[in-house]
VEXMINU-572945 format. One record per residue (C-alpha): residue in one letter; z, x, y. Coordinates in steps of 0.5 Angstrom, whole numbers, padded with zeros to 4 digits, always signed. Example, Ala and Ser with C-alpha at 12.3 -4.5 7.8 and 13.67 -1.06 7.14 Angstrom:
VEXMINU-572945
A+0016+0025-0009 S+0014+0027-0002 
//
This chain:
VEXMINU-572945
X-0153+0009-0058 X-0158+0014-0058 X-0161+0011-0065 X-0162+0005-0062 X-0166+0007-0056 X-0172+0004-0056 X-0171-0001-0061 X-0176-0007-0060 X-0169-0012-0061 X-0164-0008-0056 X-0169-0008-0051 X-0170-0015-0053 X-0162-0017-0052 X-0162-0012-0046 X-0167-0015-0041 X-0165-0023-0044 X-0158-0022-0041 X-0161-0019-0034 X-0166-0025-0034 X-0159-0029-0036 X-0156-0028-0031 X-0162-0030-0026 X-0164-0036-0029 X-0156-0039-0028 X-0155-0038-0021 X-0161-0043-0020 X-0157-0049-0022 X-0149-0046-0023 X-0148-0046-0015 X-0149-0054-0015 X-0143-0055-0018 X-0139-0051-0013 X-0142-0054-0006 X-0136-0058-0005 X-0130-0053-0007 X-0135-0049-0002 X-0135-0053+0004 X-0127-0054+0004 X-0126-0047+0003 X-0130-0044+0008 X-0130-0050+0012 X-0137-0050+0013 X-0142-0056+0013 X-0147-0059+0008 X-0153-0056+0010 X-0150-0049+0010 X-0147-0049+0003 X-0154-0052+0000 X-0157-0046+0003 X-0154-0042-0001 X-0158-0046-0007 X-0164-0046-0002 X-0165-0040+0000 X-0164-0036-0006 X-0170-0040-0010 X-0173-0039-0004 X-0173-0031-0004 X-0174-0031-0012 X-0181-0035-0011 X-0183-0031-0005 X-0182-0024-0008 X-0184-0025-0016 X-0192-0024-0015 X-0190-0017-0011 X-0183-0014-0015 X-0189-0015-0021 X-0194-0011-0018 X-0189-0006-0016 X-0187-0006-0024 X-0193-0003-0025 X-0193+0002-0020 X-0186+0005-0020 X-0185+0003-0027 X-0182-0003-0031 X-0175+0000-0033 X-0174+0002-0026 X-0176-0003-0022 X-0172-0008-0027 X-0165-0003-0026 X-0166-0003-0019 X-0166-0011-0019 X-0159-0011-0024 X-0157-0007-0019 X-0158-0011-0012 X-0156-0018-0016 X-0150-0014-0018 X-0148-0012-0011 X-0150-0018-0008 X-0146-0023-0012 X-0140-0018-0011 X-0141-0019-0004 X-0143-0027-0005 X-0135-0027-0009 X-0132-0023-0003 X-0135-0028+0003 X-0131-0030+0008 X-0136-0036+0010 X-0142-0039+0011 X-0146-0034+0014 X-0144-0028+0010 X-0145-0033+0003 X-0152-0034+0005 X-0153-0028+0007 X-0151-0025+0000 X-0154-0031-0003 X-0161-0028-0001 X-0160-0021-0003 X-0158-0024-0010 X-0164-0027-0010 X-0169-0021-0008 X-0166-0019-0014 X-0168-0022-0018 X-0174-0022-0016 X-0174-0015-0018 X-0172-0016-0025 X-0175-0022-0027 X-0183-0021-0029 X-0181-0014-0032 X-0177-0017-0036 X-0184-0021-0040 X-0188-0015-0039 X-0183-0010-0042 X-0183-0015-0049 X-0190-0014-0049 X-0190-0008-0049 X-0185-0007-0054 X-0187-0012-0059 X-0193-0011-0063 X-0197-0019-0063 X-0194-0020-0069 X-0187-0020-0067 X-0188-0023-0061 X-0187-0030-0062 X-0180-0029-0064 X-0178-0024-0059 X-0181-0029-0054 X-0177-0035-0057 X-0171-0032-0056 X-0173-0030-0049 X-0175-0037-0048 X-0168-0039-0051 X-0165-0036-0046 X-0169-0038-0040 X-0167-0046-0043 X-0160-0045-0044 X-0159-0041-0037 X-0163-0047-0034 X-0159-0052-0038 X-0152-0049-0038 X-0152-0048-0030 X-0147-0055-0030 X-0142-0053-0036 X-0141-0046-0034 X-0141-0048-0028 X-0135-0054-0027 X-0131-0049-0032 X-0130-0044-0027 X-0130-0049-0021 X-0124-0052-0024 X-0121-0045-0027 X-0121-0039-0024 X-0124-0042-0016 X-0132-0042-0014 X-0132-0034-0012 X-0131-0034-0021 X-0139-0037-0020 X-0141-0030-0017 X-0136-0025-0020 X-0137-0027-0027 X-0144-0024-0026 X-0141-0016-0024 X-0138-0015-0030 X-0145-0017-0034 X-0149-0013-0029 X-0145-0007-0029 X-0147-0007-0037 X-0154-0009-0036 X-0155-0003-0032 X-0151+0001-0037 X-0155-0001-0043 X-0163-0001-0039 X-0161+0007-0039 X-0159+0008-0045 X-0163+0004-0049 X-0170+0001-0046 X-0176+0006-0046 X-0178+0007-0039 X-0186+0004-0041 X-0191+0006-0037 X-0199+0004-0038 X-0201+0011-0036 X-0207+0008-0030 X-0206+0010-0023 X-0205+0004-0019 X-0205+0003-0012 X-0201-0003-0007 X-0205-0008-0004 X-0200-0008+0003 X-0205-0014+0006 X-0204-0019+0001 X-0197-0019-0001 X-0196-0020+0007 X-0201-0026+0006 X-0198-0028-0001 X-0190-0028+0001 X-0192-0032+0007 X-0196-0037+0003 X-0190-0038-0001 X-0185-0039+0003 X-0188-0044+0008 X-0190-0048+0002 X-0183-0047-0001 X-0180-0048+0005 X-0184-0055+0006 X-0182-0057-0001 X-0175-0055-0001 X-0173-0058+0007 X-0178-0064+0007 X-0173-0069+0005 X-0168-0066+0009 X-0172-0067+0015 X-0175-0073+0014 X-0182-0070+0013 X-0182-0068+0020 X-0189-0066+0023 X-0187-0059+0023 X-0185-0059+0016 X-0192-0062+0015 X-0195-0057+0020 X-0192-0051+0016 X-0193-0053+0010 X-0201-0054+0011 X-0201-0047+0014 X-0198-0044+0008 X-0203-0048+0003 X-0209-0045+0008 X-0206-0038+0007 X-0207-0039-0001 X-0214-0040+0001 X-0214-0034+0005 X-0210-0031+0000 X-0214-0033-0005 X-0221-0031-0001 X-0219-0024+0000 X-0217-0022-0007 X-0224-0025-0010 X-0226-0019-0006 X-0221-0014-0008 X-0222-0015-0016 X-0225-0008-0017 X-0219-0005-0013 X-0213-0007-0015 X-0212-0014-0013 X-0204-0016-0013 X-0208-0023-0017 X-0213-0020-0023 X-0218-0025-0024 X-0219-0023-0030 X-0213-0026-0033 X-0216-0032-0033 X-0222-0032-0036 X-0217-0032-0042 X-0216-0040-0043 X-0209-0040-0047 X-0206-0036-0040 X-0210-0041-0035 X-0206-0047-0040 X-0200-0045-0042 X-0198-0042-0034 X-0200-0049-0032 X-0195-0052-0036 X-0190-0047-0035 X-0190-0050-0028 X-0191-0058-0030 X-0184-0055-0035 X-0180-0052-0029 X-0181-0059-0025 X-0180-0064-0031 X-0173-0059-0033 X-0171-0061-0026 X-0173-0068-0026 X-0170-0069-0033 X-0163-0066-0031 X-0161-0067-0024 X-0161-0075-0025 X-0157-0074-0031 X-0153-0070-0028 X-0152-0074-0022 X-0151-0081-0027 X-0145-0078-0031 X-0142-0076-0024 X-0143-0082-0020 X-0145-0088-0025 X-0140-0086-0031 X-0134-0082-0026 X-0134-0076-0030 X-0132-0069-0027 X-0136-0064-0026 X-0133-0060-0032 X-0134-0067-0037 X-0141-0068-0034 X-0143-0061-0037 X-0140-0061-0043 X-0143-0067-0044 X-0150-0065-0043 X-0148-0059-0048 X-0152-0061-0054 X-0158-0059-0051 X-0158-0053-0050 X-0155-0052-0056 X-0160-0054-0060 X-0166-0050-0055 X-0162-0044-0057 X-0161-0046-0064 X-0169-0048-0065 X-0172-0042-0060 X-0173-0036-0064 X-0174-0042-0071 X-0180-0044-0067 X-0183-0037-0064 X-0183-0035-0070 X-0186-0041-0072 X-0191-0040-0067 X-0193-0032-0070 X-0194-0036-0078 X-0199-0043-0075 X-0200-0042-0068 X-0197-0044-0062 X-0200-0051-0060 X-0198-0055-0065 X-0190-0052-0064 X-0192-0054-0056 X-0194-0060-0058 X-0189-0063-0063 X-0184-0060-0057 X-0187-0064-0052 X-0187-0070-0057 X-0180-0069-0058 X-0178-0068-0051 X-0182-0074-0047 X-0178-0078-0054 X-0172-0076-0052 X-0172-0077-0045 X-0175-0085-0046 X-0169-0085-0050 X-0164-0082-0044 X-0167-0088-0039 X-0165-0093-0043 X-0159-0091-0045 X-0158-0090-0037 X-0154-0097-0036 X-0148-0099-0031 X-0144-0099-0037 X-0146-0094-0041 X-0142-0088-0045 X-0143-0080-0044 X-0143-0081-0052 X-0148-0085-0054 X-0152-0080-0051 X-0151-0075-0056 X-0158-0076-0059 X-0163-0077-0054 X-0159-0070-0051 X-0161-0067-0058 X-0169-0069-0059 X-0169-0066-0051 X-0165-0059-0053 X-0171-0059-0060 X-0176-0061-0055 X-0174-0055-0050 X-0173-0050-0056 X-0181-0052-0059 X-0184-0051-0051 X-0182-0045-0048 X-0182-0040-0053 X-0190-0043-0056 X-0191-0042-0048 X-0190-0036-0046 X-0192-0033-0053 X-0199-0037-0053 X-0199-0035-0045 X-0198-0027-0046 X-0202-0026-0053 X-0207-0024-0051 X-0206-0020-0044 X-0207-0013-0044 X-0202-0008-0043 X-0204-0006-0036 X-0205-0013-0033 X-0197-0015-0038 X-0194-0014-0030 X-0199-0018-0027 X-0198-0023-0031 X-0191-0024-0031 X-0190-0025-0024 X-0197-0031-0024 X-0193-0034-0029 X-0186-0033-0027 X-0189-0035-0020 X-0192-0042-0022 X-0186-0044-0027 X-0181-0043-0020 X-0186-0047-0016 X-0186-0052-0021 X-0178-0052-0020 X-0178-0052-0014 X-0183-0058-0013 X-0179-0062-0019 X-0173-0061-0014 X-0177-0065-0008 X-0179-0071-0011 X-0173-0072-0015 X-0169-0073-0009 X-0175-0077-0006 X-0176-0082-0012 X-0168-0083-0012 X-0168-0084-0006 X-0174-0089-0006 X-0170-0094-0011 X-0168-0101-0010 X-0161-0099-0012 X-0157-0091-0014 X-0159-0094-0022 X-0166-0095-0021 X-0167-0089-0017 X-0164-0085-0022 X-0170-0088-0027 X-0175-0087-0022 X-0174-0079-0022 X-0172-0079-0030 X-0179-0083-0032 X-0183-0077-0027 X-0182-0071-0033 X-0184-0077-0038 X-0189-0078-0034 X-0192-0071-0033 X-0190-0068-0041 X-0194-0074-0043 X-0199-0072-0039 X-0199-0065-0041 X-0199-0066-0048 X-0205-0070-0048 X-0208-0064-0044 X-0207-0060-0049 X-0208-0064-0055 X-0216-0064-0052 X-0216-0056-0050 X-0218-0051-0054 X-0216-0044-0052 X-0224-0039-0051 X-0225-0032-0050 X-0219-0028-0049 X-0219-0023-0044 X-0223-0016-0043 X-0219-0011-0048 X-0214-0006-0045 X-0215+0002-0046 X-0209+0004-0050 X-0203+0003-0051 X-0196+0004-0047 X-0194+0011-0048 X-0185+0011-0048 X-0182+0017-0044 
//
């Protein structure tokens, strides 16, 4: 083990099964919510919670676990949220009801705030420039299998084990999460003092959870006025949030403005978001036409998505490497071709009669459009990020592909909801990522990246 120590690969597999872990619990618990409500004998409102709220912590703290990465190390701030997610999903698997699952659920989610931008900016850090489209394919592969699988995993397990298997198969990964991240990850500092911007975490949590809070409620409420009202209060405190970091650029700000002087970051972390919506709006629908179109079982339903994630997984490291050899925007585009191909397909398929089967080959041009997008994305993203601002970056990003979730979940329910009938709902909200990853190829076919930013002094030292 010792000889492993500090190798860039087992690094690499260590952080990929903690963000793994996070990443499946977005989408694992939707499956379960039924079996939840009769166990518990609880209401529809409060199970969705324990999908609402954990989204909710995850893209209020990432920016803040980020800057503490910084502050008190990587390593330790990544053990600490194993840690916390392990316990909690524990605690999760252990509820005796509503309230004490959702409670569990918002712990678990602060884990994985914790976790989750260390993971990048320790890649960065292990990985010379050469290697890390590679690295970050496979990262990224993760990313899209997590995201992608959440239905498959998640209907065995309801139908196997029971619901409580959805949070207790998480301990026993965590607990050799944490065992590796001590006997193998370096604990990476980048030797600068750093100083914790209080003020603006404050401002930047309350920012993200009333605009979070808006997206994720409106259409339960019917975009009352208070949900309206709360999340324009949360875009005014961007703003303020915003103005005061301006002002903080030679102290330590939470933001480093610096980060977007470099073009390729400023792009690719847009469309990390317009990728975290489209994945949503891409799945939900297909999800909820095998089920309720097609009358398949949750079990059948993920099993007849699973082509997808298989082929991300395959094409990932292939097109990170790629990406090393002729450059990530040519590897993003054919991504986003394939993609936006495959999901067109997808929508003509969707007919009141149609068959799990004939899908097979939509589901594959997705899966290779999947593998050729993440991975150029964070690559091309973090290229040229110092290590001092690796941390910072991480949680920018992070944050923004979480809201971009976040905001593909609200308008997927509100454009099904907006069909003439359940069919036509379910094109509405298919043809959105269509839509946007269309328009995210064109944007970037017309850019080019520009000078990159300020280089950083010295290289992370491991102890």
């Amino acid at each position: 083990m010792d000889r492993l120590r500090g190798n860039p690969w087992a690094v690499l597999v260590t952080l990929s099964l903690g963000f793994f872990m996070t990443l499946l619990d977005l989408t694992v618990v939707n499956i379960a919510v039924p079996d939840v409500m009769r166990s518990l004998r609880t209401g529809l409102d409060q199970v969705l919670w324990t999908v609402s709220g954990y989204a909710l912590v995850l893209a209020v703290l990432l920016v803040t676990a980020a800057r503490l990465g910084d502050l008190w190390g990587q390593r330790t701030l990544f053990a600490a949220g194993v840690a916390v997610f392990t316990l909690a999903s524990a605690g999760c698997g252990l509820a005796a009801g509503g309230a004490a699952l959702i409670a569990a659920r918002l712990v678990q989610g602060l884990g994985a705030a914790l976790l989750t931008p260390q993971t990048m900016a320790m890649i960065v850090a292990v990985f010379p420039a050469d290697r890390r489209g590679t690295a970050l394919g496979i990262w990224g592969a993760v990313a899209g299998v997590a995201t992608l699988a959440g239905p498959t995993l998640g209907g065995l397990l309801v139908s196997g084990p029971g619901w409580r298997w959805v949070f207790f198969v998480n301990v026993p990964v965590g607990v050799l999460v944490l065992a590796l991240t001590f006997a193998l990850v370096p604990d990476l500092r980048t030797g600068r003092a750093h100083r914790f911007d209080l003020p603006g975490v404050l401002v930047s949590a309350a920012a993200l959870a009333a605009v979070t809070f808006a997206l994720m409620e409106g259409d339960r409420y019917g975009w009352a006025w208070w949900i309206q009202a709360l999340g324009a209060a949360g875009i005014a405190l961007g703003a303020l949030f915003w103005r005061m970091q301006a002002r903080r650029q030679d102290a330590e700000p939470l933001v480093p403005f610096a980060l977007f002087r470099d073009r390729g970051f400023t792009v690719m972390t847009a469309l990390m978001g317009v990728l975290g919506a489209a994945l949503i709006a891409a799945v939900v629908p297909l999800v909820f036409y095998l089920q309720d179109r097609l009358g398949l079982s949750a079990v059948r339903a993920g099993l007849a998505l699973a082509p997808s994630p298989l082929v991300s997984l395959l094409v990932s490291p292939l097109a990170g490497r790629l990406s090393d050899r002729i450059g990530g925007r040519r590897v993003l585009l054919a991504g986003l071709a394939s993609y936006v191909l495959g999901l067109a397909l997808a929508i003509v398929l969707a007919t009141p009669h149609g068959h799990a089967a004939a899908f097979v080959p939509a589901l594959v041009l997705m899966g290779l459009g999947t593998g050729c997008m993440i991975a150029p994305l964070s690559t091309e993203a973090m290229r040229r990020v110092p290590p001092h601002l690796a941390g910072a970056a991480a949680g920018v990003s992070n944050t923004v592909r979480q809201l971009g979730s976040v905001l593909g979940t609200a308008a997927t329910t509100a454009l099904m909801a907006a069909g003439t009938s359940p069919l036509a709902g379910i094109h509405l909200a298919m043809a959105l990522p269509v839509a946007l990853l269309a328009a995210a190829a064109l944007a970037l076919a017309l850019t080019r990246p520009r000078a990159a930013v300020a280089s950083a002094p010295g290289v992370p030292a491991a102890r």
